[in-house]
PADOTOR-955907 format. One record per residue (C-alpha): residue number from 1; x, y, z; residue in one letter. Coordinates in nm, 3 decimals, always signed. Each point is the difference from the previous one (the first is absolute). Layout:
N
{r NUM, {X, Y, Z}, a};
...
***
This chain:
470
{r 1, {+11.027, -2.041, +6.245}, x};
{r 2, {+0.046, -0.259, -0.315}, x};
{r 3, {+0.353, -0.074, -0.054}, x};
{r 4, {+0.128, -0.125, -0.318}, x};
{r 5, {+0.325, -0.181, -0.005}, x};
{r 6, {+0.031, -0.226, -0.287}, x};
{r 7, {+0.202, +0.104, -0.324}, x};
{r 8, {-0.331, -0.079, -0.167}, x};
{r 9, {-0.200, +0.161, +0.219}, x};
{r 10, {+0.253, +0.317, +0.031}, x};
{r 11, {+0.058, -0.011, -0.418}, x};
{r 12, {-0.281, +0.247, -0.123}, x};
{r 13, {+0.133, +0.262, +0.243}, x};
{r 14, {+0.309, +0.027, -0.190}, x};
{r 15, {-0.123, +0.142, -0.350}, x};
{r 16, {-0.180, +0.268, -0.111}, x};
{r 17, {-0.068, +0.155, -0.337}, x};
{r 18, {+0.393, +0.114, -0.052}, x};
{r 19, {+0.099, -0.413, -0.040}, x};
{r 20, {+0.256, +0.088, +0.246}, x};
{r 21, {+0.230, -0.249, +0.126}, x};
{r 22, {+0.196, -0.108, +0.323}, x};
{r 23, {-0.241, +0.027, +0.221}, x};
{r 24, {+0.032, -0.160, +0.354}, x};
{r 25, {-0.242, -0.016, +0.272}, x};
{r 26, {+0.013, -0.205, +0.381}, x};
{r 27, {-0.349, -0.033, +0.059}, x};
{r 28, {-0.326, +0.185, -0.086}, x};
{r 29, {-0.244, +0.171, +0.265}, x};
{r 30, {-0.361, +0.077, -0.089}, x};
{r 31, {-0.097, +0.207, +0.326}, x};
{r 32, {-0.396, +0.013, +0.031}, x};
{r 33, {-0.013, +0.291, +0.173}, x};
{r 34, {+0.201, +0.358, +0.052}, x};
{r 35, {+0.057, -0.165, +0.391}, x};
{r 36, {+0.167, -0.341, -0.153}, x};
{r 37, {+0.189, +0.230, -0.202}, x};
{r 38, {+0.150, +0.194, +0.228}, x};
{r 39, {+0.109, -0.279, +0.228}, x};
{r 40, {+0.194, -0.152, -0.261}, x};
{r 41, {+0.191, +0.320, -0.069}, x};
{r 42, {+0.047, +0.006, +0.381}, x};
{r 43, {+0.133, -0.308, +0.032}, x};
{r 44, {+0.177, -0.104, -0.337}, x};
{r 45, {+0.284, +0.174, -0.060}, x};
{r 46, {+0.067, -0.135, -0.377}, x};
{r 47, {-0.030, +0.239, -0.287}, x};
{r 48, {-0.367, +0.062, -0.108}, x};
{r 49, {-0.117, +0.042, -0.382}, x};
{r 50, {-0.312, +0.067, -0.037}, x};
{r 51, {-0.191, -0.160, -0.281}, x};
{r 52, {-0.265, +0.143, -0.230}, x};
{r 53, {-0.231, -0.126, -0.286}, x};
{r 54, {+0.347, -0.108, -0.224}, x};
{r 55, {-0.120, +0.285, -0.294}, x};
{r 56, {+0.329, +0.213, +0.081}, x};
{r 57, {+0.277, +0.022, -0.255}, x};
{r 58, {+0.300, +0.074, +0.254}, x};
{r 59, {+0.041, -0.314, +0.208}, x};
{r 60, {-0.132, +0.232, +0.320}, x};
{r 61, {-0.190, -0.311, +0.124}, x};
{r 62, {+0.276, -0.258, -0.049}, x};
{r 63, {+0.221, -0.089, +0.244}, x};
{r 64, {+0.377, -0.033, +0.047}, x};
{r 65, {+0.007, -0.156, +0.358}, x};
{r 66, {-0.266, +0.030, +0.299}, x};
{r 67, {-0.316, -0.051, +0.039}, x};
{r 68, {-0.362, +0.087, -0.220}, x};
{r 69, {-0.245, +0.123, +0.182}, x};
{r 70, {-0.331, -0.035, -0.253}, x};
{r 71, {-0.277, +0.270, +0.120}, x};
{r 72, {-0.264, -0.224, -0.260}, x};
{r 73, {-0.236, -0.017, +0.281}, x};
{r 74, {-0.013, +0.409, +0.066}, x};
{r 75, {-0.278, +0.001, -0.275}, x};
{r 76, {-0.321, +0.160, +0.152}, x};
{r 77, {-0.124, +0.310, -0.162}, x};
{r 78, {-0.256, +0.257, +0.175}, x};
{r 79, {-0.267, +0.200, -0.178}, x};
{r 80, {+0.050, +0.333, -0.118}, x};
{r 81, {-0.030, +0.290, +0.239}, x};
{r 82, {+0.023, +0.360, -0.076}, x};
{r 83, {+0.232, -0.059, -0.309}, x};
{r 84, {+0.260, -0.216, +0.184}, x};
{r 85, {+0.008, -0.384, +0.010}, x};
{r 86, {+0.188, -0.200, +0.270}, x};
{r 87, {+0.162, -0.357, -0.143}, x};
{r 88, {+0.265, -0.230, +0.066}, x};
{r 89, {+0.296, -0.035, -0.186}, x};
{r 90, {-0.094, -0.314, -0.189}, x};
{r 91, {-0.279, +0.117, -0.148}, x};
{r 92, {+0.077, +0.005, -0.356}, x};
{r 93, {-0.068, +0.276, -0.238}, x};
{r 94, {-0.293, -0.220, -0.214}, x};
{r 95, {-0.156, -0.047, +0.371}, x};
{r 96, {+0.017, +0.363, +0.049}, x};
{r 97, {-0.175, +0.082, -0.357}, x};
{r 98, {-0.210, -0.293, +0.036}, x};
{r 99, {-0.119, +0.195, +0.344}, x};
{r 100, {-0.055, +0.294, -0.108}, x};
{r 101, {-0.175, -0.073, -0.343}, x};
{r 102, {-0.341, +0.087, +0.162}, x};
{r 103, {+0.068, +0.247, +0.182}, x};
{r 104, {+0.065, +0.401, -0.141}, x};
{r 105, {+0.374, -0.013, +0.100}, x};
{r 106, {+0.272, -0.004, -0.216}, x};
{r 107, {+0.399, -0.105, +0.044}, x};
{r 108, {+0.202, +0.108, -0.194}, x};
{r 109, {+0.352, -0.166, +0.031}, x};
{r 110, {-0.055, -0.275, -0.325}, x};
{r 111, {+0.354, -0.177, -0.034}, x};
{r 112, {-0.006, -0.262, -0.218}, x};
{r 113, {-0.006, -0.330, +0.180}, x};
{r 114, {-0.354, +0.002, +0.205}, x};
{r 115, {+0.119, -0.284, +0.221}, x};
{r 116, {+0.258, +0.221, +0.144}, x};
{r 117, {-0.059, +0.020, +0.372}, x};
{r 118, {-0.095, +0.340, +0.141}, x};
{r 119, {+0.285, +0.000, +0.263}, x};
{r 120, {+0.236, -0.056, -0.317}, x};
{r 121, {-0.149, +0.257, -0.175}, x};
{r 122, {+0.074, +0.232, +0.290}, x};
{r 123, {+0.352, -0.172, +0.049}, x};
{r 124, {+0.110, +0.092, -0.317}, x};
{r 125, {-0.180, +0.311, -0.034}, x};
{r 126, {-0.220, -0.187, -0.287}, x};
{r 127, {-0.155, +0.249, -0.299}, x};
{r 128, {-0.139, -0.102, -0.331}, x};
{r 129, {-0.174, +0.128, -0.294}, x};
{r 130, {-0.156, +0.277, +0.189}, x};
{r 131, {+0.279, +0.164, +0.150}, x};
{r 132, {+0.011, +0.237, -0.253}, x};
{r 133, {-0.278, +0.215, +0.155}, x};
{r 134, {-0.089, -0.171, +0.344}, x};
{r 135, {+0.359, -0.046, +0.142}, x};
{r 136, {+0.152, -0.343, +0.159}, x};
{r 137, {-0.112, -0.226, +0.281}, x};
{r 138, {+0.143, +0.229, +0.254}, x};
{r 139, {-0.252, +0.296, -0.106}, x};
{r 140, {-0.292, -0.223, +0.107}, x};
{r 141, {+0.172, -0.156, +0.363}, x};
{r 142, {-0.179, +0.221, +0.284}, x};
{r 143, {+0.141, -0.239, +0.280}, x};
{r 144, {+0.170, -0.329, +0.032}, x};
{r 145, {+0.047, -0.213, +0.354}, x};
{r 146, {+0.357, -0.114, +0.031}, x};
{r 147, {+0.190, -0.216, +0.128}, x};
{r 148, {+0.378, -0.002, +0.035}, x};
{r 149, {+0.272, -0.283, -0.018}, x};
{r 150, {+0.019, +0.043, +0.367}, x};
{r 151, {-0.378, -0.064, +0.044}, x};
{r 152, {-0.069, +0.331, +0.126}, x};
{r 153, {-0.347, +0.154, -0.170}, x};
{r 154, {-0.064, +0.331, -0.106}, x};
{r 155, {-0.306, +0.162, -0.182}, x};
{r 156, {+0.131, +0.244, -0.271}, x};
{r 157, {-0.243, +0.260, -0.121}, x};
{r 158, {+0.003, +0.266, -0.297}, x};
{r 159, {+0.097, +0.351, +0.209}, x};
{r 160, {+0.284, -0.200, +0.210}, x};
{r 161, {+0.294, +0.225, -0.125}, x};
{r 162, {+0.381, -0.133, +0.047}, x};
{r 163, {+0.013, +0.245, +0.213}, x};
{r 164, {-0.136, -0.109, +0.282}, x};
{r 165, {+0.123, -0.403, +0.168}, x};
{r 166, {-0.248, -0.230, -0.071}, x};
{r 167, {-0.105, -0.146, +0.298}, x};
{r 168, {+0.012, -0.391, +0.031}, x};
{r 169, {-0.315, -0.220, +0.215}, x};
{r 170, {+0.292, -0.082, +0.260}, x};
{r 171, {+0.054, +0.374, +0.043}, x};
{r 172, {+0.316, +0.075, -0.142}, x};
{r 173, {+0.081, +0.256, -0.238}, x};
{r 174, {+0.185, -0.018, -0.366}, x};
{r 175, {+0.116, +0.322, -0.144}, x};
{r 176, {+0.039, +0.068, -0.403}, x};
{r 177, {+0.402, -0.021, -0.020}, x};
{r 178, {+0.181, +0.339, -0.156}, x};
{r 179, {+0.095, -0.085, -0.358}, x};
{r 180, {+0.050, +0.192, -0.327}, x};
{r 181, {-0.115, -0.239, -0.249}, x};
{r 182, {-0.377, +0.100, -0.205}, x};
{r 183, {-0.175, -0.198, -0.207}, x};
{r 184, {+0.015, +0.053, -0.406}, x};
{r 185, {-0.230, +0.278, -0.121}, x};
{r 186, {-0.195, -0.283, -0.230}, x};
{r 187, {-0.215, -0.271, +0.050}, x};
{r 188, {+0.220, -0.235, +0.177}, x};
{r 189, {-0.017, -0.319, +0.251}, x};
{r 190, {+0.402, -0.039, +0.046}, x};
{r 191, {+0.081, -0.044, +0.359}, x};
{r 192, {-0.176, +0.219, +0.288}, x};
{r 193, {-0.175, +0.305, -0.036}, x};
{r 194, {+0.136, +0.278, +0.154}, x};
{r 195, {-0.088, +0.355, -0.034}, x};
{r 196, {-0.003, +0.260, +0.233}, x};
{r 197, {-0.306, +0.044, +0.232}, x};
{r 198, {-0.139, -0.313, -0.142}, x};
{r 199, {-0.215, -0.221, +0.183}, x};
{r 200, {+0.121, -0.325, +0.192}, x};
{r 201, {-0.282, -0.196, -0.220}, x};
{r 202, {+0.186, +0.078, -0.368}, x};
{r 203, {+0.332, -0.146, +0.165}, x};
{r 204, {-0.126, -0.319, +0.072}, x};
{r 205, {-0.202, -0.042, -0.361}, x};
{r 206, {+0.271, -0.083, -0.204}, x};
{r 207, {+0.259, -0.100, +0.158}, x};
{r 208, {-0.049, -0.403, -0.105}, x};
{r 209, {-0.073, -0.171, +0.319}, x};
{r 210, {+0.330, +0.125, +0.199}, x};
{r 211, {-0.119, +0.278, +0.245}, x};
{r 212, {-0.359, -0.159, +0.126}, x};
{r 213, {-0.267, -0.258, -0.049}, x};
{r 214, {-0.353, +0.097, -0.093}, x};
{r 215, {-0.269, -0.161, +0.182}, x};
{r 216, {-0.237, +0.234, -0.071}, x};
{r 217, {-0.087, +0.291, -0.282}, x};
{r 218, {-0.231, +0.257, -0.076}, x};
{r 219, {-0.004, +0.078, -0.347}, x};
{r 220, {-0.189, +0.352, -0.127}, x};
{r 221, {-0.242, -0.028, -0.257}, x};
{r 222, {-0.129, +0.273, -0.254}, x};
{r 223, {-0.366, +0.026, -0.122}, x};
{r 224, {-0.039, -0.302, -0.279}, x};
{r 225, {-0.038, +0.163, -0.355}, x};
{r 226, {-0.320, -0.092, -0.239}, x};
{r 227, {+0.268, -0.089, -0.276}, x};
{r 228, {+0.259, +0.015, -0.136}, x};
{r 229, {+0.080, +0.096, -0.334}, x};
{r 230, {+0.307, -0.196, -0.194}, x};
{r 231, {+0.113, -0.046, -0.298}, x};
{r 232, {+0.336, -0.165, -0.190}, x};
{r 233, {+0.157, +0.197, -0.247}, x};
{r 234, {+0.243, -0.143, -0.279}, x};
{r 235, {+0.282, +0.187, -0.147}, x};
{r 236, {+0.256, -0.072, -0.316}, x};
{r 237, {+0.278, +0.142, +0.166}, x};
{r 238, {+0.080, -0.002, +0.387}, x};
{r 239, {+0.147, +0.357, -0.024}, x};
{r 240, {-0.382, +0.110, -0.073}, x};
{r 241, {-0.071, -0.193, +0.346}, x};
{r 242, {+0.239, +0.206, +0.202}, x};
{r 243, {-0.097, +0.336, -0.183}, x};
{r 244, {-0.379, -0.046, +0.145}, x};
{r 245, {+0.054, -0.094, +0.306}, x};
{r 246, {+0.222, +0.317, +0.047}, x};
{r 247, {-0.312, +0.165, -0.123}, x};
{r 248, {-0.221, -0.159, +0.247}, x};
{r 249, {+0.261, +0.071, +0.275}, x};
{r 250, {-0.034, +0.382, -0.094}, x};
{r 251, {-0.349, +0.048, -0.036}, x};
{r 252, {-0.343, +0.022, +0.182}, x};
{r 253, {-0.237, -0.069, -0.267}, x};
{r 254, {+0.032, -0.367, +0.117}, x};
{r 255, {+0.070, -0.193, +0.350}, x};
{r 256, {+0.067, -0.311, -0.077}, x};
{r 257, {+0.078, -0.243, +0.301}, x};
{r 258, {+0.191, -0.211, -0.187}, x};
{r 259, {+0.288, +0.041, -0.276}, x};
{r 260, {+0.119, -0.406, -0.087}, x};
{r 261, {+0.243, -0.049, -0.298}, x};
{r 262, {+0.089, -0.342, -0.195}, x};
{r 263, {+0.290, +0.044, -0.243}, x};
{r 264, {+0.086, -0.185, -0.330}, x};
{r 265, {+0.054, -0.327, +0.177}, x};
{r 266, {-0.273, +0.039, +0.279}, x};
{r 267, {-0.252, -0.030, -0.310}, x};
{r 268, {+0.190, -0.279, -0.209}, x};
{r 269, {-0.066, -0.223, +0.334}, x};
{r 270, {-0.325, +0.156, +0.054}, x};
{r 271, {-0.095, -0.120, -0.342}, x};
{r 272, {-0.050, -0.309, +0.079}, x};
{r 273, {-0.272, -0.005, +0.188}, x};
{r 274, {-0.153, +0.351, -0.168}, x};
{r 275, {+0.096, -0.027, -0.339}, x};
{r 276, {-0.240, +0.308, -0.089}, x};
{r 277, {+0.311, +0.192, +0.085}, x};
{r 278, {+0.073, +0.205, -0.280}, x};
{r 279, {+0.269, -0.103, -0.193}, x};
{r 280, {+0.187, +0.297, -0.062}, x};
{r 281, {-0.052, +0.079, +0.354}, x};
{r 282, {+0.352, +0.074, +0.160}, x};
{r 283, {-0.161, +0.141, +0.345}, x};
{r 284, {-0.293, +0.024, +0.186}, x};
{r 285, {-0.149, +0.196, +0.283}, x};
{r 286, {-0.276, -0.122, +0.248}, x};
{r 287, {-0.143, +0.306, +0.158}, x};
{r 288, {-0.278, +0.023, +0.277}, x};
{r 289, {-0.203, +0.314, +0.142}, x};
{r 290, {-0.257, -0.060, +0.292}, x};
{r 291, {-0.312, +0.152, -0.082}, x};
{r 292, {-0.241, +0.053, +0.331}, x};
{r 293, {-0.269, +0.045, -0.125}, x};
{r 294, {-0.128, -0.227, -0.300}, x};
{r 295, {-0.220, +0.289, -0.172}, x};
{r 296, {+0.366, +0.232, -0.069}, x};
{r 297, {+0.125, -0.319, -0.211}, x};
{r 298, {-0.080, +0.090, -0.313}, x};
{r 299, {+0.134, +0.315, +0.050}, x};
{r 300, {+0.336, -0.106, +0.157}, x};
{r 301, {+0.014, -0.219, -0.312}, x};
{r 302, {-0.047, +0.273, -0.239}, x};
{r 303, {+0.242, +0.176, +0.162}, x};
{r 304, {+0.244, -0.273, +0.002}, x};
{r 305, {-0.076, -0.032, -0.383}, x};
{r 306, {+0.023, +0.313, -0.082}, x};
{r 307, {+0.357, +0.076, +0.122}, x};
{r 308, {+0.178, -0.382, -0.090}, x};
{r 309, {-0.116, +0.151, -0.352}, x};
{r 310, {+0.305, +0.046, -0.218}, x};
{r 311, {+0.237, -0.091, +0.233}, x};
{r 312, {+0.178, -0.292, -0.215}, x};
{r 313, {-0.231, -0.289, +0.119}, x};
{r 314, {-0.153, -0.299, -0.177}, x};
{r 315, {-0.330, +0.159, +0.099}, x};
{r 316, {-0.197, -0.254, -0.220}, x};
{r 317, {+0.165, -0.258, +0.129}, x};
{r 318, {+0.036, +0.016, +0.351}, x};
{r 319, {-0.276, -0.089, +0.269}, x};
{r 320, {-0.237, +0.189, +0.154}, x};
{r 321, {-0.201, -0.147, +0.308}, x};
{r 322, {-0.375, +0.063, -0.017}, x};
{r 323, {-0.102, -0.164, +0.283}, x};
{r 324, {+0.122, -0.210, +0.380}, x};
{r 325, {+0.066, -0.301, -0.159}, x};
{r 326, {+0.233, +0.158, -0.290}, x};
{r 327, {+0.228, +0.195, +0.360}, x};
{r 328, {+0.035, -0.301, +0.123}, x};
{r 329, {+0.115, -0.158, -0.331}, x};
{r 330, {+0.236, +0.264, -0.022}, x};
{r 331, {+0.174, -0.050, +0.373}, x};
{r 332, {+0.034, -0.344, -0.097}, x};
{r 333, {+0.201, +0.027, -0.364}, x};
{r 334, {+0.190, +0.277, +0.264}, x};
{r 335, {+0.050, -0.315, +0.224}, x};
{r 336, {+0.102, -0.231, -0.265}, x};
{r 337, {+0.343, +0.106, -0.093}, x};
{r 338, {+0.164, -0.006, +0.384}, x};
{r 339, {-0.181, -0.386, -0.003}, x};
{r 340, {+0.152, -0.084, -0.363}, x};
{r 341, {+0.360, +0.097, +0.121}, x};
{r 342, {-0.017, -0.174, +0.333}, x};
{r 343, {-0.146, -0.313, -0.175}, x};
{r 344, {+0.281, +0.062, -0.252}, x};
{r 345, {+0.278, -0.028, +0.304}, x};
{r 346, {-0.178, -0.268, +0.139}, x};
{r 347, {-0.005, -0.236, -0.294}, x};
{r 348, {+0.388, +0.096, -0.066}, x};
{r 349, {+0.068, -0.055, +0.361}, x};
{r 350, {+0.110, +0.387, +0.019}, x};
{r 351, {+0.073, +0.231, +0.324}, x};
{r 352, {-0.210, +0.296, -0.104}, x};
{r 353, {+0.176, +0.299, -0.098}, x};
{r 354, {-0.184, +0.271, -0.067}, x};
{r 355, {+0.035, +0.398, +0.103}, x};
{r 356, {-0.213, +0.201, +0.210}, x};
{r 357, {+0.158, +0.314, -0.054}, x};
{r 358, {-0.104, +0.372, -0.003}, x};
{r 359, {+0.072, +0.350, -0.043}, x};
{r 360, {-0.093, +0.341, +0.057}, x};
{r 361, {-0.184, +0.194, -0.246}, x};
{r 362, {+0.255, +0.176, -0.164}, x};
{r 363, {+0.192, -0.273, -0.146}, x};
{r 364, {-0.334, -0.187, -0.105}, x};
{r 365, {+0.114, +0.032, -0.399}, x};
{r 366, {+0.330, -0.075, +0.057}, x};
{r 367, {-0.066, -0.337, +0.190}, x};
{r 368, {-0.233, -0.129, -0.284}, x};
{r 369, {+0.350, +0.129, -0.240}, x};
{r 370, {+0.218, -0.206, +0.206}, x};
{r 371, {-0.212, -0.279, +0.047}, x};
{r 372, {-0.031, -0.075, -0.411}, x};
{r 373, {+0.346, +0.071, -0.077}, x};
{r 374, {+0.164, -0.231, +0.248}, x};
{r 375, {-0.247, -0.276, -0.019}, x};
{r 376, {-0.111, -0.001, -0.381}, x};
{r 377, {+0.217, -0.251, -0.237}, x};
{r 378, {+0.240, -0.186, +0.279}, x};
{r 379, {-0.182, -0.328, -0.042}, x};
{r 380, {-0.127, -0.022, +0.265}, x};
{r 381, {-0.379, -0.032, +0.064}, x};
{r 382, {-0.165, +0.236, +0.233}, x};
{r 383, {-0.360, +0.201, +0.007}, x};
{r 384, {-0.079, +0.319, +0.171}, x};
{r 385, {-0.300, +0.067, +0.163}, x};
{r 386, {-0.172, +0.206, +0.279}, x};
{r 387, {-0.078, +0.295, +0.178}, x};
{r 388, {+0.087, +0.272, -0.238}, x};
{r 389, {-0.172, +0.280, +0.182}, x};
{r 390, {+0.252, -0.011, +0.302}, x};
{r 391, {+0.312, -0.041, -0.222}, x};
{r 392, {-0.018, -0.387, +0.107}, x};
{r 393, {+0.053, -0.250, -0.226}, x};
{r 394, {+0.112, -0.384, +0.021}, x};
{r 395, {+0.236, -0.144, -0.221}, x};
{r 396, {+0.011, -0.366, -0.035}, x};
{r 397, {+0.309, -0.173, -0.061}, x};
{r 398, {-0.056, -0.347, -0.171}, x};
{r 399, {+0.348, -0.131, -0.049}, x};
{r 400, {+0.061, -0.372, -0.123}, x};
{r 401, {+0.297, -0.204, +0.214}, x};
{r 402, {+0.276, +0.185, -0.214}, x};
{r 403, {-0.078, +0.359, +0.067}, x};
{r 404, {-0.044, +0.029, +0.391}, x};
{r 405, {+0.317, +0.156, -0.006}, x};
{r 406, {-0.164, +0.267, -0.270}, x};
{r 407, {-0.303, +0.056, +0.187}, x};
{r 408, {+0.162, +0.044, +0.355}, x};
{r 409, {+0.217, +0.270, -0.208}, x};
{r 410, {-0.249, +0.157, -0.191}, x};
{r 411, {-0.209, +0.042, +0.365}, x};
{r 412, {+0.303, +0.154, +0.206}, x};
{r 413, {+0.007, +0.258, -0.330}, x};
{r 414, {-0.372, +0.110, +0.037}, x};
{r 415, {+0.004, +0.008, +0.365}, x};
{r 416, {+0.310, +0.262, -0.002}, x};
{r 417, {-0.150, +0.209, -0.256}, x};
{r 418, {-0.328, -0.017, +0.234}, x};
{r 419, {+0.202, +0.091, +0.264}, x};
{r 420, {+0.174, +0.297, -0.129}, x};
{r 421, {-0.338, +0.161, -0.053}, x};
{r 422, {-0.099, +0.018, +0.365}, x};
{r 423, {-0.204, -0.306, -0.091}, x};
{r 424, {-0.073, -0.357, +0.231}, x};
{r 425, {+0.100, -0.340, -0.087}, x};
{r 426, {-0.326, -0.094, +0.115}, x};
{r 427, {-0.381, +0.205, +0.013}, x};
{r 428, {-0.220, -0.245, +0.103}, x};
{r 429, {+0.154, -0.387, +0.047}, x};
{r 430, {+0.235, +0.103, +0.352}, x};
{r 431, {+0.339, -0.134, -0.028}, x};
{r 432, {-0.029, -0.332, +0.174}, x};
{r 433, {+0.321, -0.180, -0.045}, x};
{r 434, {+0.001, -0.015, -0.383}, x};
{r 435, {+0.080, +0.419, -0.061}, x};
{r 436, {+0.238, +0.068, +0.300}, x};
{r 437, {+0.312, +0.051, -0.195}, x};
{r 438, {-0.182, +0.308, -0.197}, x};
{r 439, {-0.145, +0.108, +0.280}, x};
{r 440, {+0.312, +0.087, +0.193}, x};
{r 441, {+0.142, +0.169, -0.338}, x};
{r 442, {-0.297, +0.184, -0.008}, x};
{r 443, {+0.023, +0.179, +0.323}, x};
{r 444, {+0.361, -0.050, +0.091}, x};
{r 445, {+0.208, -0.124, +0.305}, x};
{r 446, {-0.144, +0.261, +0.226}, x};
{r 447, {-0.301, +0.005, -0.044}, x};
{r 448, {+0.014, -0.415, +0.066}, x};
{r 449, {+0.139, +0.092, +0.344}, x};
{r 450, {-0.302, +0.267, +0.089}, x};
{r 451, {-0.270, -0.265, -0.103}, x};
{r 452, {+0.208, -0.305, +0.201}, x};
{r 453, {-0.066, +0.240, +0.243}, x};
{r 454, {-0.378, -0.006, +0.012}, x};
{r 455, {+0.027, -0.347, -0.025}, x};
{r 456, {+0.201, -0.002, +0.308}, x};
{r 457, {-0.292, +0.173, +0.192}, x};
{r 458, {-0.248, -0.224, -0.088}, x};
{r 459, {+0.162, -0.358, -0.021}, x};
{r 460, {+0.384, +0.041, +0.148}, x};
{r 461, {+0.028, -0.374, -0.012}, x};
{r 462, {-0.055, +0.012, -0.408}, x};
{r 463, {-0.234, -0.299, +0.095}, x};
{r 464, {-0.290, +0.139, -0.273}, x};
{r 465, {+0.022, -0.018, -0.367}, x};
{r 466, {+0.368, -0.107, +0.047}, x};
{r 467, {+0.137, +0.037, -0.426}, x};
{r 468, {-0.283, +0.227, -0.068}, x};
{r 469, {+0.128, +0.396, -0.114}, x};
{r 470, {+0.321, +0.019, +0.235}, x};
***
């Protein structure tokens, strides 16, 4: 076991991405193996926050009192077997690709920062560009090893219903409490999972490091495709934007993977590093489709072509990929705008704030409505950008000293309007202790109780994740 005590020593476990502040910490403990581990849950009764890579946005990771236990050193990856792959929880997402690069597997999951541990990924329930056709993090989780505050172990596998106790290594039994509350019917990561007959596995993904500690994970991985086939499309006026993604959204001429918007102010920053942007461009889309087999390209393109044809976009100006190298161009001017902003906060000296808010389908169009209307002409920077095909966008707040008062006002509006339309406060970030006040208006006093009481089951001493969701 390495133990870090110092405050220098103990410092770079109290940021991540979020520039969160206030966070406190006794001592550090790097276990070296699931054995050390579990002794020091056995025998340490201080609260426990687990730490991952520092990419998160919520402050999950940060502490408010305790202890940080660091699993850096749970980093070993096996080799691919029968389209599953065993890894520890510190394996980053870049190791993960960098793994699998030569091999004919494919993961999907793509969020944004690549150094982004896999056991964060799966503690907030990570997604990415991709979600729009392959689902989040907890589609590809067959089975996770687990280890509670307590230091009792469990293996959780994909067919282990709430319905039955799981069965701890000591022998004793936990049972699935009787609640009402169900998760929103969009892509969301706010607080636990719960729907009924669901499997033990989707409670713990998600629920940002407060009901169990992953030592161990198998991930599912899909059949890697030949290509893909991407493109960025520029439009004069955002409306146009929204109108083809409906389009998209009711169609099956194409199946795209991904649907990624930048508005007006995305592509002002953006222009300064690309400034082949088009100038009257007022939105853009980045769209993906994988293609499995590299001989249907140039008919998937055609086809692509063929219906984005007078459908209001700069077709003469916007980009096409024609080969690997152009894709991966492509991902990375995707990439850029979530790095401009947080370099943005970091040079002001700014906590982050910036939604990660979505809604059902239905009230799609009238998000984007609201959205404009409240935010366009108060004077106070922001850009939108993100996953448009789930309804999921992230608006960034950039207020200067005077108007922190504006922006925190300006977010409590959008999150009640998100909340009135059956939406979350949060689809893919987790709730950490940054987004707890909108969680608890978003699924009410009730519903609170029900999900303290599935925390009660698994940690009764609230020794794991103490801040985090509840």
């Amino acid at each position: 076991m390495i133990r870090k005590t110092s405050k220098e020593s103990i410092a770079p476990y109290l940021r991540d991405a979020s520039n969160y502040s206030g966070g406190k910490a006794e001592e550090v403990l790097i276990p070296e193996s699931v054995d050390e581990l579990v002794c020091a849950l056995k025998d340490d009764l201080r609260p426990v926050t687990i730490s991952g890579a520092g990419t998160g946005l919520n402050a999950s990771r940060i502490p408010s009192e305790g202890i940080v236990i660091s699993l850096e050193r749970f980093n070993e990856m096996k080799t691919v077997k029968n389209g599953e792959i065993w890894l520890g929880p510190a394996v980053t997402l870049l190791n993960l690709q960098e793994h699998l690069k030569n091999t004919n597997w494919f993961y999907p999951p793509n969020p944004t920062e690549t150094n982004a541990s896999i056991g964060g990924t799966l503690a907030t329930n990570a997604s990415g560009s991709r979600s729009y056709k392959f689902g989040v993090t907890r589609n590809f989780v067959n089975a996770a090893d687990c280890i509670l505050a307590d230091g009792r172990r469990v293996m959780v596998k994909r067919g282990h219903k709430i319905t039955e106790p799981l069965l701890m290594d000591d022998d004793s039994e936990i049972g699935f409490p009787e609640i009402k509350y169900t998760t929103p019917n969009c892509k969301n990561a706010a607080g636990y999972f719960v729907q009924p007959g669901m499997d033990w596995l989707d409670l713990f993904i998600g629920s940002d490091g407060t009901l169990g500690i992953f030592v161990n994970i198998c991930l599912k991985l899909l059949p890697r495709p030949d290509t893909f086939l991407s493109a960025v499309l520029f439009f004069e006026k955002e409306k146009y934007c929204w109108d083809l993604v409906s389009k998209i959204k009711s169609t099956t001429f194409v199946s795209p993977c991904s649907l990624e918007y930048f508005d007006r102010f995305s592509l002002e920053l953006l222009r300064e590093n690309y400034p082949n942007i088009p100038l009257q461009a007022e939105a853009a889309l980045f769209f993906e489709e994988d293609v499995a087999d590299q001989n249907d390209y140039d008919a998937a393109l055609l086809v692509w072509v063929e219906f984005l044809t007078d459908k209001n976009i700069l077709m003469d100006e916007s980009w096409f990929a024609h080969d690997q190298k152009d894709v991966q161009a492509f991902h990375e001017f995707r990439h850029q705008i979530p790095m401009l902003v947080n370099e943005k906060n970091s040079r002001a000296g700014r906590e982050k704030i910036g939604t990660d808010m979505a809604v059902p389908d239905k009230y799609f169009d009238d998000m984007m409505t609201f959205y404009n209307k409240t935010l366009f002409g108060k004077g106070l920077p922001y850009v939108i950008f993100g996953h448009l095909g789930d309804n999921h966008l992230h608006i960034n707040l950039l207020p200067d000293s005077s108007q922190k008062k504006l922006a925190e006002s300006l977010y409590d509006e959008l999150a009640r309007k998100i909340i009135s339309w059956e939406g979350t406060v949060s689809a893919e970030h987790g709730i950490g202790k940054k987004k707890k006040k909108y969680f608890h208006e978003m699924v009410g006093e009730e519903s609170i109780e029900g999900l303290k009481k599935i925390k009660n089951v698994l940690d009764p001493q609230t020794r794991l994740g103490r801040g985090n969701v509840l």
